[in-house]
C-alpha positions in Angstrom: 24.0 -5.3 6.5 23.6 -2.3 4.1 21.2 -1.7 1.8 21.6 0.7 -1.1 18.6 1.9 -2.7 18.1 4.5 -5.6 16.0 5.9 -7.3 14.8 6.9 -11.0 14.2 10.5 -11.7 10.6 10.8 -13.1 9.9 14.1 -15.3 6.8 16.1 -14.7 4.0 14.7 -17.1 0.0 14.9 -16.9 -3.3 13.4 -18.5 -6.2 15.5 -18.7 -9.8 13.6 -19.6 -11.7 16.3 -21.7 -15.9 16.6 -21.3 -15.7 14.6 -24.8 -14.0 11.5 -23.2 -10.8 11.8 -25.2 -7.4 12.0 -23.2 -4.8 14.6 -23.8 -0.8 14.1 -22.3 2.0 16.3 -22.0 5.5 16.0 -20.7 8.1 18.3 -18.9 10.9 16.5 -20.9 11.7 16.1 -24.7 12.5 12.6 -25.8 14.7 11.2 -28.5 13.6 9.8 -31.8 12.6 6.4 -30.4 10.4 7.3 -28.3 8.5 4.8 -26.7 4.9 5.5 -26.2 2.3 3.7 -24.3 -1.1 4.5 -23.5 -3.9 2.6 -22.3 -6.9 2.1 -19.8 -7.9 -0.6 -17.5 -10.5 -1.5 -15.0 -11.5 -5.6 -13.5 -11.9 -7.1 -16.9 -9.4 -6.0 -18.9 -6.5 -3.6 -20.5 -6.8 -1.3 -23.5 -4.9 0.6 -25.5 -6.1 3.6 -26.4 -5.3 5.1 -30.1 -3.2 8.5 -30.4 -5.3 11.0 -32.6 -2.1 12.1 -34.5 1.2 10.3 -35.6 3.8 10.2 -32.3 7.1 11.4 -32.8 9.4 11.9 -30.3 7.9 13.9 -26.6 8.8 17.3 -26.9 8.1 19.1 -23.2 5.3 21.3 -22.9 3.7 19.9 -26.3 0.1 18.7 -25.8 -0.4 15.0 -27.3 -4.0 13.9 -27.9 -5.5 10.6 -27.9 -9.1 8.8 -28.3 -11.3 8.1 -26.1 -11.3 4.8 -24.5 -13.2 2.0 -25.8 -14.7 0.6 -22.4 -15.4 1.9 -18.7 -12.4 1.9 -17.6 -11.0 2.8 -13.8 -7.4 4.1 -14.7 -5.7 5.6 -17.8 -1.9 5.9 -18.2 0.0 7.3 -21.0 3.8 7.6 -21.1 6.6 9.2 -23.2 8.8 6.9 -22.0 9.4 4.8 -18.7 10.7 8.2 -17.0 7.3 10.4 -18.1 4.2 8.4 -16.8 1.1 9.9 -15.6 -2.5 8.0 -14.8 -5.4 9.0 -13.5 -8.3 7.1 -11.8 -11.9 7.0 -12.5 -12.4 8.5 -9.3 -10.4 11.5 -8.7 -10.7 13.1 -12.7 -11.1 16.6 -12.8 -12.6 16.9 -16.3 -10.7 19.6 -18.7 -8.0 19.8 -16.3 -4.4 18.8 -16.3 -3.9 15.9 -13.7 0.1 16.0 -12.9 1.8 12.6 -12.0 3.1 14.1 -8.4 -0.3 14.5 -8.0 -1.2 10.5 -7.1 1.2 10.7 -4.5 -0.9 13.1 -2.2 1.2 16.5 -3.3 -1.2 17.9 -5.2 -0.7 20.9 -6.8 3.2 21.3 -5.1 5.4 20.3 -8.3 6.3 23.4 -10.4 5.2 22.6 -13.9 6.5 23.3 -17.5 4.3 25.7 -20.0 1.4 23.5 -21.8 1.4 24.8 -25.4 -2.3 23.8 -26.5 
């Protein structure tokens, strides 16, 4: 028996939850024009989305995206660019004012070389 298994590439992207409560993303990869955003928070009860502070356009790496802050407690916030940028962050492990990078959930912290952040 063989198995063949694959794999998506995922692009370098991060959330960062500022001291205000709102939540910032930015990407490592442009996108095209229909880009397909999502962001939204979580917890027991129920899912959220959360409002972008500015009309979205298409991703454009290194270009910081800002959003509200949630309406409710939540436990995790994810925002996306598209199904190949994602990056959350739990309650429990946010480093307020700082960028949290998705290859950071999977225990590497810190070992992913990042794009420039233009803020």
């Amino acid at each position: 028996m063989y198995v063949l298994a694959g794999c998506t590439p995922r692009f370098d992207a991060a959330v960062r939850v500022n001291f205000d409560g709102t939540i910032d993303y930015v990407t490592c990869s442009d996108t095209d024009e229909d880009t397909r955003w999502t962001a939204h928070s979580s917890s027991a009860e129920q899912w959220t989305d959360i409002a972008p502070l500015a009309d979205l356009g298409p991703a454009r790496a290194g270009v910081v995206v800002h959003f509200a802050r949630p309406d409710s407690p939540w436990e995790t916030v994810s925002v996306a660019a598209s199904t190949f940028s994602p990056a959350s962050i739990d309650s429990d492990a946010v480093p307020l004012g700082q960028w949290y990078w998705n290859d950071e959930r999977d225990g590497s912290r810190g070992k992913g070389e990042h794009c420039t952040v233009f803020e």
